[in-house]
N, C-alpha and C positions, 0 to 999 in steps of 0.2 A: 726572422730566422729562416724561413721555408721560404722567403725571395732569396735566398743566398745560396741555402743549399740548392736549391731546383739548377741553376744555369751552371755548377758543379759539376750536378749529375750529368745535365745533358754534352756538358763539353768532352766527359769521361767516354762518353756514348760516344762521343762523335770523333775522337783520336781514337778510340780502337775499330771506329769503321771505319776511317780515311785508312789506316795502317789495312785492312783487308782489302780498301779500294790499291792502295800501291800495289799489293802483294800481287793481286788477279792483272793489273795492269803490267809488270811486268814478265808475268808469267807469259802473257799475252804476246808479247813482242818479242819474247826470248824463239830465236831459230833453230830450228833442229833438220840435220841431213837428213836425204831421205835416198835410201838404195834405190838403186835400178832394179826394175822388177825381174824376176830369172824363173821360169818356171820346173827348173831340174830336179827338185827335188818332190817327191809324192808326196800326199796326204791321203790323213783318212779323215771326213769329215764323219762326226754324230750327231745325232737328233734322236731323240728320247721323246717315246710318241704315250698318251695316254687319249682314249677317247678323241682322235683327229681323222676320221674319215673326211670329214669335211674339209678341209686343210692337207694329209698329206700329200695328195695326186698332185698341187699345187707347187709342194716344195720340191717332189719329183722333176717334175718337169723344168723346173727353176736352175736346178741343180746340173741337169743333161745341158741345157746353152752355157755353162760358166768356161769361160776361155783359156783356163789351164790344162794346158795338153802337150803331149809331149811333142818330138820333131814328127813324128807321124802322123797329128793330130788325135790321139787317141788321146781321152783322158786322163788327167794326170793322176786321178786319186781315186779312192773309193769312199761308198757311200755306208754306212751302218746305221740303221734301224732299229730301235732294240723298245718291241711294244710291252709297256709297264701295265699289263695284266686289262686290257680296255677291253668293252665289254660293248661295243658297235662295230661299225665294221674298217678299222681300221688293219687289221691281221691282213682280209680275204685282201684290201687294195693294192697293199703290200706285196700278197703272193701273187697279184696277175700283174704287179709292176715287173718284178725278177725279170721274167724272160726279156723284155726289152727295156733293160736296163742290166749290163754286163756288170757293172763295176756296185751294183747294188747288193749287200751283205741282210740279213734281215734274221732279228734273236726275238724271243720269248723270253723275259725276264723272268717269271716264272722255273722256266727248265735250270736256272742256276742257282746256287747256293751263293749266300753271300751275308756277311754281318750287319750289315746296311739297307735300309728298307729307301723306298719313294724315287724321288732322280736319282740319289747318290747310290743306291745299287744299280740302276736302267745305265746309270753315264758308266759305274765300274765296270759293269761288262763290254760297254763299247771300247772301254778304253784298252780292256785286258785281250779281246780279239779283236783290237787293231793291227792290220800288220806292218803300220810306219810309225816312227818316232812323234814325226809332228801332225798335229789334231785341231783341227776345228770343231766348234762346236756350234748347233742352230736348234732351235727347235722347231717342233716338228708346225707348229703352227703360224712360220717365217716363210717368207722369201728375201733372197737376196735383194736389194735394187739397183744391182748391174749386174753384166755378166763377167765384171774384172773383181767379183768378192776374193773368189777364192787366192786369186793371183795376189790382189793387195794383201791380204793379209797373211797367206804365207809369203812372202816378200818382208812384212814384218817379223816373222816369226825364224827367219833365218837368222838373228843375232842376239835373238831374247827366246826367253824360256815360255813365257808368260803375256799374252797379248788382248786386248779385249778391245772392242768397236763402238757405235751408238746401234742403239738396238730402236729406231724408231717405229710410229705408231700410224694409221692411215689416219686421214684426215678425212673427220666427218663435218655435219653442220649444227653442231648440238654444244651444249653447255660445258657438258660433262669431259667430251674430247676434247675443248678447247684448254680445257682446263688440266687434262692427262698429257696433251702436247708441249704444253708449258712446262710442266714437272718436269717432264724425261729432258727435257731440255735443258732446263736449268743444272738436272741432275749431272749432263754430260759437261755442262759449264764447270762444272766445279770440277769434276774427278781428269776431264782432260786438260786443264790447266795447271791444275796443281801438281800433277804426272810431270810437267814439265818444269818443273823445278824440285824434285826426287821426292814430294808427297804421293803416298799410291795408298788406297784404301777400299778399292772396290774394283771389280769385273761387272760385265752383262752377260748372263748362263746363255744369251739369246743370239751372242753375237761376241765369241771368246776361242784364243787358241791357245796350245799350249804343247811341251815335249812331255813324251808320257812319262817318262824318267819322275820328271819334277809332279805329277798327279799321284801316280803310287805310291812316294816318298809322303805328298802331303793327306794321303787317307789313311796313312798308320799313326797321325796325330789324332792325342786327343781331343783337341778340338773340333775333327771332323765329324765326332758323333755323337755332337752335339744333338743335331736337327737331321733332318730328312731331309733336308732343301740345304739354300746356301752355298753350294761346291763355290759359286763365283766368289762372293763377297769372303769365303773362307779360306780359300785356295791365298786370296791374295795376301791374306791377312796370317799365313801358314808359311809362305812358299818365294811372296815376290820383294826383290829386290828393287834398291834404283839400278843397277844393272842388268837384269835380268827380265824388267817389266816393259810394257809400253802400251799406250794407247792409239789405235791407227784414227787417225781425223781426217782422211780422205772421204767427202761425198759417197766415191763409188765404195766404200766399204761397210756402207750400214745395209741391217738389216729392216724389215717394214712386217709386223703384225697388225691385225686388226685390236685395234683399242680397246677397255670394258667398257663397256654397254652400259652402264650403270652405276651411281655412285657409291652404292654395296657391295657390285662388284672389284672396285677402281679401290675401295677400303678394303676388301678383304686381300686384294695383290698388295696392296702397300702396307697392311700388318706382318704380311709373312716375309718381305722383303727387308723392312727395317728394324726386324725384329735380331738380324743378325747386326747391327750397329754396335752390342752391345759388346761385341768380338774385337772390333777395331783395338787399334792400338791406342794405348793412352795419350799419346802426343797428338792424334789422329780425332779422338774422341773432342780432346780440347782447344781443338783448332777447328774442329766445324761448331762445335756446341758453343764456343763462344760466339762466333760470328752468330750464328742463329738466336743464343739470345738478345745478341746486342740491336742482331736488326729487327726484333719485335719490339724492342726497346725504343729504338731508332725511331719505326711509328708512332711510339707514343708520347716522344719528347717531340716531333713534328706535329702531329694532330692537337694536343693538349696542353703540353708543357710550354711551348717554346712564346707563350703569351709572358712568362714570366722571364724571358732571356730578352739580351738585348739582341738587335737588325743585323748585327754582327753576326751574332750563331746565327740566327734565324737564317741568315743567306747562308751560313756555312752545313747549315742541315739542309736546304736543296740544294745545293751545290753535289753533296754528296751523292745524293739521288740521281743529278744528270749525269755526272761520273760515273755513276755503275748504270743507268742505261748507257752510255754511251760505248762502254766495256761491252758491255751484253748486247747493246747491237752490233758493234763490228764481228764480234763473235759468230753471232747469228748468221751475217754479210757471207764472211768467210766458212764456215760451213752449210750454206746452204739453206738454213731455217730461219729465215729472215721473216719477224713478226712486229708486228703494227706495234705501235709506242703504246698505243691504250692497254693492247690485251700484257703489253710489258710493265705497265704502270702494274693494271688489275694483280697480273701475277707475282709479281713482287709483296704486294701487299697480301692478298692470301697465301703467300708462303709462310708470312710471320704468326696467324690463323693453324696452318698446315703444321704445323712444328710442335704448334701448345696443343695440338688435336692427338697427333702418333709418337710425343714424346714416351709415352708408358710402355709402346712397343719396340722404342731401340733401346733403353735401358733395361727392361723389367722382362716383358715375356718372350717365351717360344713360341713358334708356332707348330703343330705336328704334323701336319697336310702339305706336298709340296703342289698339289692340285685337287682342289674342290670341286 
């Protein structure tokens, strides 16, 4: 009876991960225009700084090379700061940037009232003494990695409301960053594929823009006060359209943070992050939750199960596997983060690890910290 049902189960597994390998496969190859870049119209980028002495002089500086400027060469935008109550010396860096730095605006979070505590007050106020429509957002512990950010991505932001980029991470020589560069990657595998076939389910707070129209519309919901944190992941899930949304996947428009340092650290970012999952939309929820079960699943009808299938599944359960590395590396190819087939193996396999570990934090809890 249990040789019969097992190669059941695993064929059940394996048609709804072939049907996810299609889905990603042709999300992949689907074309999308892409405008001429125009730098006419301004911005204001924000960055919401809490305890970044160490970091912000970096993102200053980052910020003066970006090649949006107008026929004068003057820059095309301005810059707003707005320090969420820090308690080192990120304030005094700040006020001896001012003088040489013209287009640099700088708040105390603190001096304002507001119904909203943690980013989502620090970003309110950027957003509410902004004095352009369209808005980038960075934090304060980013740099750009080029100096065409600002240009790409307001370039995206001229035909949508709603925009967000990959937010990557430096590369160290350690375990733990090996293992944070794969996530954020994978993570952007997913949300910029599926963008392109009118699924949108998330932003990067680290690397996002938007018209402010559409931001104060989406903090008079109540879902905005929920949490402290989450403006990206809520905004989108508030606010964005398939007309309205997009993802920029140009190399030159990510951002680069330094990674957590530690596996403590690397869990307590990824509790308060996935903990807005629980937000998503139900058609949203049930399209990555099934894939996510099926491919822990998938493991364990390849590792255990498939002694009781016949050579038939058996080749059609790696099959599958080389299918989606082969996805996930052209992906990689084409944006630029092209990684070794082992550390693609490895991370594949502790994603399905990864899932059964911070499931309790996308359905179950909050987090109240949007910085530790």
């Amino acid at each position: 009876m249990l040789t019969q049902i097992i190669p059941l189960f695993v064929i059940a597994i394996l048609i709804i991960q072939w049907a996810y390998e299609l889905l990603l496969y042709l999300a992949f190859h689907k074309k999308e225009k892409i405008a001429k870049i125009n730098n006419t119209e301004p911005i204001s980028i924000i960055s919401c700084a809490k305890n970044e002495a160490q970091n912000i002089a970096a993102l200053l500086q980052a910020l003066q090379t970006q090649s949006y400027s107008t026929a004068d060469h003057a820059l095309n935008f301005e810059v707003l700061v707005i320090d969420d109550g820090s308690t080192d010396a990120t304030w005094s860096i700040l006020e001896n940037a001012t003088p040489h730095f013209p287009q640099l605006r700088i708040f105390k979070s603190e001096a304002f009232e507001s119904t909203f505590k943690g980013k989502k007050k620090a970003l309110e106020i950027g957003v509410t003494q902004a004095k352009h429509d369209a808005i980038l957002c960075i934090d304060a512990d980013c740099i750009p990695t080029s100096k065409h950010w600002v240009s790409i991505m307001a370039n995206a932001l001229k035909n949508k409301e709603l925009i967000t980029g990959f937010g990557a991470y430096q590369k160290e020589k350690n375990w733990i960053n090996t293992l944070v560069q794969w996530e954020t990657m994978h993570t952007f595998f997913w949300y910029q594929l599926l963008s392109k076939i009118g699924i949108y389910y998330m932003a990067v707070g680290r690397n996002m823009g938007f018209r402010k129209a559409l931001f104060l519309k989406a903090n008079q919901h109540p879902l905005w006060q929920q949490v402290p944190y989450g403006d990206d992941d809520l905004l989108v899930r508030i606010a964005a359209t398939s007309q309205n949304y997009a993802v920029v996947r140009s190399p030159h428009s990510y951002t680069l943070s330094k990674a957590p340092e530690s596996f403590q650290q690397w869990m307590q970012q990824k509790k308060r992050h996935l903990s807005t999952g629980k937000y998503y939309h139900k058609k949203v929820q049930i399209l990555l939750g099934t894939y996510a079960l099926t491919q822990g699943l998938w493991w364990i009808c390849l590792l255990f199960l498939s002694v009781f299938c016949s050579p038939l599944i058996l080749c059609l359960l790696v099959a599958r596997l080389v299918a989606h590395l082969f996805i996930l590396s052209a992906f990689q190819k084409q944006q630029g983060l092209s990684s070794s087939l082992f550390k693609n193996l490895l991370g594949e396999f502790l994603w399905a690890i990864y899932n059964c570990i911070f499931a309790p934090y996308i359905f179950f809890k909050n987090y109240q910290s949007w910085k530790s």
